[in-house]
C-alpha positions, 0 to 999 in steps of 0.5 A: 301617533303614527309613525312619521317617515323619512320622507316626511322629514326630507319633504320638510327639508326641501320645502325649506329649502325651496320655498315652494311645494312645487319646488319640492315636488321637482327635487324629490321626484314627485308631483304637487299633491303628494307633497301636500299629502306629506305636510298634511300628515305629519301636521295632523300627526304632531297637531301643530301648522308646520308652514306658512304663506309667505307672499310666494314662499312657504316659510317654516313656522317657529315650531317647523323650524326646530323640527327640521333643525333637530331632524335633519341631522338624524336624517343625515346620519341615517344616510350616511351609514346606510351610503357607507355600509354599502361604500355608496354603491347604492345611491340613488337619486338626482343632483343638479350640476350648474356649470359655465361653457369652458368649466364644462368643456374642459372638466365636466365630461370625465367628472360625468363619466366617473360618476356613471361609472362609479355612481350608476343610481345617481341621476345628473341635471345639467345645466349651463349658464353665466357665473352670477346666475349660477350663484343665485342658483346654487344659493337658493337651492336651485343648483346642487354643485356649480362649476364657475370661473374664480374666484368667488367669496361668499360666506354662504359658499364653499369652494374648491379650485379645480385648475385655470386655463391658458388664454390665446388670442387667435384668428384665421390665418386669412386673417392674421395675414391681413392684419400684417402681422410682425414677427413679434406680434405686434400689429402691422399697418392694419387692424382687424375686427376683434370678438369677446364674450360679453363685458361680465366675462373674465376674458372680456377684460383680458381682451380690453388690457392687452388691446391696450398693451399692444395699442390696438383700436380693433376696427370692430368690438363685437360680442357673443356669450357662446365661446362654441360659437365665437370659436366658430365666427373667428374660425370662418375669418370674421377676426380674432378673439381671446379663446381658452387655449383648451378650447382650441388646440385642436383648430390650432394644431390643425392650422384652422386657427393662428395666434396672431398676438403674445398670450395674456399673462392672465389665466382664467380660474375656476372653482367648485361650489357647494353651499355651506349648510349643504349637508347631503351626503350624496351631494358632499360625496360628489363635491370631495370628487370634485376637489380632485379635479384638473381642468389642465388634465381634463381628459384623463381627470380620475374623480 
């Protein structure tokens, strides 16, 4: 027989994974056809099918199965000793972070620029999206770390909290004027328009619960999924909103933006996740990073 390399069993592990060669090609840095070459030698090496067609899926036969979960440990273990005798200096390859907009405005720039520092052979896929996508990603295997609001339960998840943010409500002070404003925050004669991040969000409710505690009907309730973007509207004086105030501060400090009502008692939250059979050296070693997370101290994180 001959000799059945690592990166035959690592193929395995991501087509499992996965569910499709292709899949597996994207992971591993490789094309299609390799992928096929690799499932094709180690089957031709052991003499037994390894894969079948499920609809759009490749599953593991029984036998495919009990290879991987006998292996991968092995490769596992392999790693790690090769990743500690050289204190993971030479760690190479690609891990694919999902994150939400605030988890990456506020925590992510000094959790990259460590890894870069710290891990220079390690590539980074980034990407953001909304908290629910960013679940079914990272529990497909699509998404390696994930960086969302909390809290989040799942048995199939592992989760570290990374810190919360303090909630504002602000505007222009164009229009904080002509909301008349009291001094202690409660609306005058006027109303003023009001923009939210849609109703999926943490800061939509907060945005509904204190509308109602200070018996506001907002002469408009619009909604944007980019807080980027919704910081922007409300700062040209298109009305007032409910922003994380790590967000902002400089528009506060700076007199581009006024708190026109009390801030929420509620802070938004936020988690790291990894999936509970991750077993990837590279990938826990980053997670246990992420666990020394501040998003208050975003700026001067040490991961």
């Amino acid at each position: 027989m001959k000799r059945i390399a690592l990166f035959h069993l690592e193929t395995l592990m991501w087509i499992d994974r996965l569910g499709t060669f292709a899949g597996a090609a994207q992971r591993l840095n490789t094309t299609q056809p390799a992928i096929s070459a690799r499932v094709r030698e180690i089957e031709e090496q052991l003499g037994v099918s390894l894969f079948q067609r499920d609809g759009r899926r490749m599953v593991l036969t029984a036998r495919g199965r009990r290879l991987v979960q006998d292996c991968e440990p092995l490769r596992q273990g392999l790693e790690r000793v090769l990743l500690d005798a050289s204190d993971f200096a030479g760690a190479s390859g690609t891990v694919r972070i999902g994150s939400g907009e605030i988890a990456a405005a506020t925590c992510l720039p000094g959790f990259i620029s460590a890894i870069a520092r710290e891990r220079p052979g390690v590539t980074l896929e980034i990407e953001l999206d909304l908290t629910a996508r960013l679940l079914q990603q990272l529990l497909s295997g699509t998404r390696d770390i994930v960086f969302l609001a909390g809290p989040v339960a799942s048995p199939g998840l592992r989760t570290t909290p990374i810190g919360a943010v303090d909630l504002v409500w602000a505007s222009s002070p164009a229009v904080a004027e002509s909301a008349d404003l009291r001094r202690n925050g409660t609306p005058g004669a006027h109303s003023f328009p009001v923009w939210s991040l849609p109703d999926h969000s943490p800061l939509h409710g907060v945005t509904l619960e204190t509308l109602e505690q200070h018996r506001i009907a907002p002469r408009t309730l619009n909604t944007c999924n980019n807080v980027r973007m919704l910081i922007e509207i409300v700062s040209r004086g298109q009305g007032a909103a409910v922003l994380p105030e790590t967000m902002v501060r400089r528009e506060l400090e700076r007199g581009i933006l006024v708190e026109v009502l009390p801030r929420p008692q509620h802070r938004v939250h936020f988690e790291a996740a990894i999936r509970t059979r991750e077993r990837d050296p590279m990938i826990l070693d980053l997670f246990e990073r992420a666990t020394r997370l501040s998003i208050e101290t975003a700026g001067e994180a040490e991961v």
